[in-house]
C-alpha positions as CSV (number, residue, x, y, z in Angstrom):
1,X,-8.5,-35.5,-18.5
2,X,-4.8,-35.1,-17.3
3,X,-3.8,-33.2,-20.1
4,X,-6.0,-30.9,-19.5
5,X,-5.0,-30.6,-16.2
6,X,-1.5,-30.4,-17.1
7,X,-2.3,-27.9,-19.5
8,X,-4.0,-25.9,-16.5
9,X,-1.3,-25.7,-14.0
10,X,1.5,-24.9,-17.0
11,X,-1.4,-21.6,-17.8
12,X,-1.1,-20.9,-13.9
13,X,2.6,-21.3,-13.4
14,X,3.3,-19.2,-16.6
15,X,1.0,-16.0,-15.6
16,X,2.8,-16.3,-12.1
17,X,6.2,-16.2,-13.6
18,X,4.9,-13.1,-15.8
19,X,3.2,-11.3,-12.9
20,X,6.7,-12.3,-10.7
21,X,8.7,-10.8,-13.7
22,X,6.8,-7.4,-14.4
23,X,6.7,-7.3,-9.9
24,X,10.7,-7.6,-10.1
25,X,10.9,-4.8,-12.9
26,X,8.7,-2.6,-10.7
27,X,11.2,-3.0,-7.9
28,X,14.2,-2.1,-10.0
29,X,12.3,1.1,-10.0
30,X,12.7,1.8,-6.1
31,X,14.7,5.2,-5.3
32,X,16.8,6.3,-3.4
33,X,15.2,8.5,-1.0
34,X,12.1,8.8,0.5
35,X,9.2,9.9,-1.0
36,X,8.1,12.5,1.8
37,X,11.3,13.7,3.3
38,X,13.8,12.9,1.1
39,X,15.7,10.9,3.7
40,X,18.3,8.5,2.5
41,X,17.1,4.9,1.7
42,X,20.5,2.3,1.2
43,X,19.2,-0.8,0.0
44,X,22.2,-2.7,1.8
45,X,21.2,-2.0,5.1
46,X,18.9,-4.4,6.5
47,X,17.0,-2.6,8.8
48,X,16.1,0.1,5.7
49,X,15.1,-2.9,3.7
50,X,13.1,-4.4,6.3
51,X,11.3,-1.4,7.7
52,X,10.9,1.2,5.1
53,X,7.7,0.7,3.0
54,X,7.6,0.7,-0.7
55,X,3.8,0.7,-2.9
56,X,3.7,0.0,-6.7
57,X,0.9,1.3,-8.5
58,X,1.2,-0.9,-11.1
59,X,-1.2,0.4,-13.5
60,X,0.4,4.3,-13.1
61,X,3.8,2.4,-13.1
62,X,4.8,4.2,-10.0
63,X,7.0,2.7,-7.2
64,X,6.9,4.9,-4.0
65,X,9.3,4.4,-0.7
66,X,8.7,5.7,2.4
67,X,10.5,5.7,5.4
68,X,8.9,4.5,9.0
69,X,8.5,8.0,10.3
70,X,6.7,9.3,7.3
71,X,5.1,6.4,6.9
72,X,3.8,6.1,10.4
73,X,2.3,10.0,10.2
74,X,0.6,9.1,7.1
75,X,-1.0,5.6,9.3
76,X,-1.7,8.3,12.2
77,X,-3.4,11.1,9.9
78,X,-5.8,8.2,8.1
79,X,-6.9,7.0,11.5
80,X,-7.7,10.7,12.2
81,X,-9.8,11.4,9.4
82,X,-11.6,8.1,9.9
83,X,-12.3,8.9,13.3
84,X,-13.6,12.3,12.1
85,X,-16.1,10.9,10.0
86,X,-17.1,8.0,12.1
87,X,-17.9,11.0,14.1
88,X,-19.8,12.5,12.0
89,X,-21.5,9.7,10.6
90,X,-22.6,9.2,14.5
91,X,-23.8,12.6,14.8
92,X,-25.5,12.4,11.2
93,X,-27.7,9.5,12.5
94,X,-28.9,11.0,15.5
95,X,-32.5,12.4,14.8
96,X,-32.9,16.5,14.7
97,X,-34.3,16.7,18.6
98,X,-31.5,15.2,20.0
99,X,-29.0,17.5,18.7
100,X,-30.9,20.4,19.1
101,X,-31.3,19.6,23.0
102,X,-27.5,19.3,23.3
């Protein structure tokens, strides 16, 4: 029974240590700029490390940076377009009288 428990947790720690090593390989991959605005991103300034945003599509093997004003637009534009169609999912759910009374 403990071997094969053993044998477990050596499985888990060796698909971490693969997913950790292909994760690092994917960071190699970060530019230099921002995706959006093409501002410049130095990777030995702390604040740009610790506030501009990076997302890795792993399966498209695309790394993406953006920096916090482009990437706070882009936040403020998908709330807007889910407010639009909550909106719109409101007013689809009302019956046809009440919005022909309005």
């Amino acid at each position: 029974m403990g071997s094969l428990k053993r044998k477990m947790a050596r499985g888990r720690a060796k698909r971490a240590k693969k997913e950790m090593k292909e994760q690092l390989a994917m960071f190699g991959e970060i530019g230099q700029n921002c995706n959006v605005c093409r501002k410049s991103f130095n990777k030995k300034l702390k604040e740009h490390v610790t506030t501009w945003n990076v997302v890795v599509r792993e399966e498209e093997k695309v790394v993406r940076l953006y920096c916090p004003e482009c990437w706070a637009k882009a936040n403020k534009i998908i709330e807007e377009i889910q407010n639009d169609l909550r909106i719109q999912s409101e007013r689809g759910s009302e019956g046809p009288d009440e919005s022909e009374s309005q």
